[in-house]
KOLTOR-819377 format. One record per residue (C-alpha): x, y, z; residue number from 1; residue in one letter. Coordinates in steps of 0.25 Angstrom, whole numbers, plus 2048, in hexadecimal, padded with zeros to 3 digits. Each point is the difference from the previous one (the first is absolute). Layout:
# KOLTOR-819377
- c1, c2, c3, drense, gunu
- X, Y, Z, NUM, A
...
# end
This chain:
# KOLTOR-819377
- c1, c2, c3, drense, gunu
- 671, 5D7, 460, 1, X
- 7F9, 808, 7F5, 2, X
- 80D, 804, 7F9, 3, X
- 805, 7F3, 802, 4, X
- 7F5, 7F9, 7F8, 5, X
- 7FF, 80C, 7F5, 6, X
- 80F, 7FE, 7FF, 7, X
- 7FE, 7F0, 7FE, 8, X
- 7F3, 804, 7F5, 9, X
- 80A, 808, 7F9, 10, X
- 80B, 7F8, 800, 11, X
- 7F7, 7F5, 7FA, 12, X
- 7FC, 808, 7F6, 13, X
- 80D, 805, 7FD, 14, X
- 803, 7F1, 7FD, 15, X
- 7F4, 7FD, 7F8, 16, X
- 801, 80B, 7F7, 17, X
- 811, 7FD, 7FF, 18, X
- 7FD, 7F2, 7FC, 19, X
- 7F5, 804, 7F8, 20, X
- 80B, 80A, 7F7, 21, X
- 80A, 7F4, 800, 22, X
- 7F7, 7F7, 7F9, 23, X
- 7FC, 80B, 7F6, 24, X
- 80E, 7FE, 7FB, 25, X
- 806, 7FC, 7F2, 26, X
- 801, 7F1, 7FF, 27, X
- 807, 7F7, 7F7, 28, X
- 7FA, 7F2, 7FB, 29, X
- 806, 7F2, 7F7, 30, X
- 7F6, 7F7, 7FA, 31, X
- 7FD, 7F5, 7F4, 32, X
- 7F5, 7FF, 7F7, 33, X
- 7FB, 7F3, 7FB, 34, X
- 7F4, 800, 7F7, 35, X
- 7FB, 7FE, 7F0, 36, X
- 803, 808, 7F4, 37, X
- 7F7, 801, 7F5, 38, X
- 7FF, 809, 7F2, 39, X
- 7F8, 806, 7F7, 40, X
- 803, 805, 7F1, 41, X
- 801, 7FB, 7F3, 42, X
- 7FC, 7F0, 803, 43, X
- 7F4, 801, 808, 44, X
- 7F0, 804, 7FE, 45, X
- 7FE, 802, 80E, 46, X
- 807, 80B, 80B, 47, X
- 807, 7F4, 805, 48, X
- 800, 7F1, 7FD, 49, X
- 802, 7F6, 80D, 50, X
- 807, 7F4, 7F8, 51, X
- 80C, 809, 7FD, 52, X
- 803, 802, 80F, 53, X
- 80D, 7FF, 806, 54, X
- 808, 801, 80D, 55, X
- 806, 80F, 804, 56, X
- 809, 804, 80B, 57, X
- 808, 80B, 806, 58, X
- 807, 807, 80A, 59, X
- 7FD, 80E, 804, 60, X
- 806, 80C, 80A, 61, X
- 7F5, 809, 806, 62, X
- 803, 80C, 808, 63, X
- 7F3, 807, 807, 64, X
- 800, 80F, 801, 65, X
- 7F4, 7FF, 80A, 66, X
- 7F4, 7F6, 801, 67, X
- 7FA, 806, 7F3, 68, X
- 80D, 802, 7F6, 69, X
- 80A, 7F6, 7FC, 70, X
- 809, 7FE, 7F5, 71, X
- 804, 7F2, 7FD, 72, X
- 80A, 7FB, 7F6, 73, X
- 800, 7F2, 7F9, 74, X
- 806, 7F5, 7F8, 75, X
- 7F5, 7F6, 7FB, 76, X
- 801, 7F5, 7F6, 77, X
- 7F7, 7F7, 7F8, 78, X
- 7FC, 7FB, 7F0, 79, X
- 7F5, 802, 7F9, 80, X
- 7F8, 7FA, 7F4, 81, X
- 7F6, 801, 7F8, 82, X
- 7FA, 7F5, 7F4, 83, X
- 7F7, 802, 7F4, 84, X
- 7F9, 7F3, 804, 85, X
- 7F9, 806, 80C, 86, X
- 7FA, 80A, 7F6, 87, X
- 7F2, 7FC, 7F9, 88, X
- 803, 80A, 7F6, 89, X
- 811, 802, 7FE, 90, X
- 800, 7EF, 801, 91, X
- 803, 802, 7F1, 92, X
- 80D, 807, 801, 93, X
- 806, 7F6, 808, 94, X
- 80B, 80A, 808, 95, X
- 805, 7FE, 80E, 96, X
- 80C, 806, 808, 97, X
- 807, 7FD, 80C, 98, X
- 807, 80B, 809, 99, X
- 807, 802, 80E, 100, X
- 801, 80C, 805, 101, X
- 807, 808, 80C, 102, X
- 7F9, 80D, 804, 103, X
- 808, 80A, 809, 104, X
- 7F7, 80C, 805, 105, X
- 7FD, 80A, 80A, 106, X
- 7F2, 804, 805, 107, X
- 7F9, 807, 809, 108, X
- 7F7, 7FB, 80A, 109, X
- 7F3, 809, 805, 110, X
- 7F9, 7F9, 80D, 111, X
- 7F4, 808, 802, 112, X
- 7FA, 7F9, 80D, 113, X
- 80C, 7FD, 805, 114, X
- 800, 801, 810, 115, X
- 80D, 7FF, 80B, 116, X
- 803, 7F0, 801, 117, X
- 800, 805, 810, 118, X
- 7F7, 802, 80B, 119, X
- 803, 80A, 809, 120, X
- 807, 7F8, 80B, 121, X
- 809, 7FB, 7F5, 122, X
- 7FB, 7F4, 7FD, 123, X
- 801, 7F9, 7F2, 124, X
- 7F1, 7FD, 7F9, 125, X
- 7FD, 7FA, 7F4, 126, X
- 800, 80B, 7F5, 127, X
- 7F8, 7FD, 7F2, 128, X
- 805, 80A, 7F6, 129, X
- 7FA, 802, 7F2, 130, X
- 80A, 809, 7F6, 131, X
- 801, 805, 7F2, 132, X
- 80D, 800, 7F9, 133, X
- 804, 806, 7F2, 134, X
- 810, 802, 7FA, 135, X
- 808, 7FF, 7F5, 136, X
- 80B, 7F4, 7FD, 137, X
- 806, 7F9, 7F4, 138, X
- 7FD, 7F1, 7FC, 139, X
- 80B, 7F8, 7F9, 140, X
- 7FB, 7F6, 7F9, 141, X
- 803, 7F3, 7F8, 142, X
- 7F8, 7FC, 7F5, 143, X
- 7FB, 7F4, 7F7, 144, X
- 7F5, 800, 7F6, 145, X
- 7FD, 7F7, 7F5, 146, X
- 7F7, 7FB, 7F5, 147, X
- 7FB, 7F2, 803, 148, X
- 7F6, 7FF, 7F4, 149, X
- 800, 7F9, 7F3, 150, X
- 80D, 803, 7F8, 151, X
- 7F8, 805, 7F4, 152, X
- 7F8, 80A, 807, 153, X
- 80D, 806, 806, 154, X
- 801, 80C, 7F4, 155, X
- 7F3, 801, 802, 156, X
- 7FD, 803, 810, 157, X
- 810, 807, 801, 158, X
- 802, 80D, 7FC, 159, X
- 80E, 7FF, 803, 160, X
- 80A, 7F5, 803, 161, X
- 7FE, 7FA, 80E, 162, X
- 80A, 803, 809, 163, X
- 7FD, 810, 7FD, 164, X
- 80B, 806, 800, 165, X
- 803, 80F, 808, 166, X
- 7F7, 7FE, 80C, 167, X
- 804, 805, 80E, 168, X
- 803, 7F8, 80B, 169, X
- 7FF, 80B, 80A, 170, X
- 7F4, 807, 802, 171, X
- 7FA, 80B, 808, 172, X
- 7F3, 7FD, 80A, 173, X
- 7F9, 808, 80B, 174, X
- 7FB, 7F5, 80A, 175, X
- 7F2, 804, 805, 176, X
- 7F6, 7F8, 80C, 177, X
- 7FE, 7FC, 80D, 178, X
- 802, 7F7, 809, 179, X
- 7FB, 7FF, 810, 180, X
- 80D, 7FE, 80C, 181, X
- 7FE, 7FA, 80E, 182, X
- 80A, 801, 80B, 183, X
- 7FD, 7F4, 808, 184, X
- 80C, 802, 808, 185, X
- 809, 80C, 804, 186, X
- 80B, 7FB, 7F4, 187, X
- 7F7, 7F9, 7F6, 188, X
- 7F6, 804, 7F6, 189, X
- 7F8, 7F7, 7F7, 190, X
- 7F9, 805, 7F4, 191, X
- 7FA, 7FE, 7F1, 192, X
- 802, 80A, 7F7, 193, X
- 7FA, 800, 7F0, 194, X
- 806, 809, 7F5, 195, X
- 7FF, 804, 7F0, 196, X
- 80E, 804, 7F9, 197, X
- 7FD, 807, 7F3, 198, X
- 80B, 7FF, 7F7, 199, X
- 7FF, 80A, 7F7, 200, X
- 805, 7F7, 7F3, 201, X
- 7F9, 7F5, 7F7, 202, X
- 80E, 7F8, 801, 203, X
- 801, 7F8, 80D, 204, X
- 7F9, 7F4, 7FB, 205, X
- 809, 803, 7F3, 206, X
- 7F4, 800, 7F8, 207, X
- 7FF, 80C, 7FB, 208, X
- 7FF, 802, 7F0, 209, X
- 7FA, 7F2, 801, 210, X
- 7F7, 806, 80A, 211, X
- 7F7, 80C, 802, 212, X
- 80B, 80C, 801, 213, X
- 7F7, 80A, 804, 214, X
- 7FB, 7F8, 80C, 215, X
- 809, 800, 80E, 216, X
- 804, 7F4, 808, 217, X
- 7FE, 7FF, 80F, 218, X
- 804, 7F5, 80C, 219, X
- 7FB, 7FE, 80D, 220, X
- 805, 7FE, 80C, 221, X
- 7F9, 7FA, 80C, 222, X
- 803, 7F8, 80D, 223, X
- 805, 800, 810, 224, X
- 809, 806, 806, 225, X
- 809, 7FF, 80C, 226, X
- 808, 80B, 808, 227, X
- 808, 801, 80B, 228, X
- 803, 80E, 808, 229, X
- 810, 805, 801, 230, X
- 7FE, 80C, 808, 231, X
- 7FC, 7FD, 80F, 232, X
- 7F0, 7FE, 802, 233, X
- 801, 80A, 80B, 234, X
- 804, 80A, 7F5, 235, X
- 7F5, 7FD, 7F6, 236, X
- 7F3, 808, 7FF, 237, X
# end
């Protein structure tokens, strides 16, 4: 009866610790992102001005290495502006640009607190996640500024014709932020996620000699997101 019941602890335990290895697995995740964009750079005083917000979206590929490490590849989409009139004090150079964007990039993802999506029984609890991310992509962008002022005054603000001419349309940015992940079921995850893309050039507003050249331009994105596990849940974590 002894080794009958030692065999049965050990044949449990055997399970427990077989299924806990299978779900410490790689795992694959699809999802969308739908949020807001916003800039910063030449036309605002502020780090960000909440009248020049528009809609973002975007579709990402995530693989998980483990429950702390991931690498997830996007494609995301979106426009920004910016306006002289929402300035108090560049209101007298009357520029503003319009642009669309598609970003395509590749980050990292650190989850520090992250814990199995488990029990030990195997059953699926609701797991909050909050995780860091920073990568490197390309921005492709699309661009129209102009001068709306008085016609006289046009020599006078521009330093050279409007459109400028020479400015890239592809620029390089290292997607930094956070965001927080919940697995409310064993194949969906619901998130928000918030990030800064420094661009590394004075040119994606296509104000740039009309501008501040010395200064750098920044975009933002921010908003939720939903995924849905490919590889089985029994698998996962």
């Amino acid at each position: 009866m002894k080794k009958l019941l030692l065999f049965s602890v050990l044949l449990s335990l055997s399970h427990i610790a077989d299924a806990q290895s299978r779900r410490k697995q790689n795992a694959l995740e699809v999802g969308f992102l739908f949020g807001l964009t916003l800039y910063s750079g030449d036309l605002t005083d502020d780090p960000i001005e909440i009248s020049e917000t528009h809609l973002g979206y975007g579709a990402f590929v995530r693989y998980a290495f483990n429950n702390h490490f991931a690498l997830k590849g996007h494609v995301y989409s979106g426009a920004i502006s910016g306006d002289d009139r929402n300035s108090s004090t560049l209101a007298y150079r009357s520029l503003r640009f319009s642009t669309s964007i598609i970003e395509l990039a590749m980050v990292a993802e650190w989850s520090p607190f992250a814990r199995s999506g488990y029990s030990m029984t195997g059953v699926h609890r609701v797991r909050v996640t909050p995780y860091l991310f920073g990568g490197v992509g390309n921005t492709f962008a699309r661009t129209q500024a102009e001068y709306y002022g008085p016609p006289e005054r046009r020599n006078e603000i521009l330093r050279v014709p409007f459109p400028e001419q020479g400015l890239p349309t592809r620029f390089l940015i290292v997607p930094v932020g956070g965001g927080i992940r919940a697995d409310l079921f064993e194949r969906i995850i619901v998130g928000v996620e918030a990030g800064w893309r420094p661009v590394f050039s004075d040119a994606i507003d296509g104000i740039k000699q009309n501008g501040n050249p010395g200064s750098g331009d920044w975009y933002y994105f921010t908003g939720a997101t939903v995924s849905f596990l490919l590889s089985n849940p029994d698998r996962f974590r």
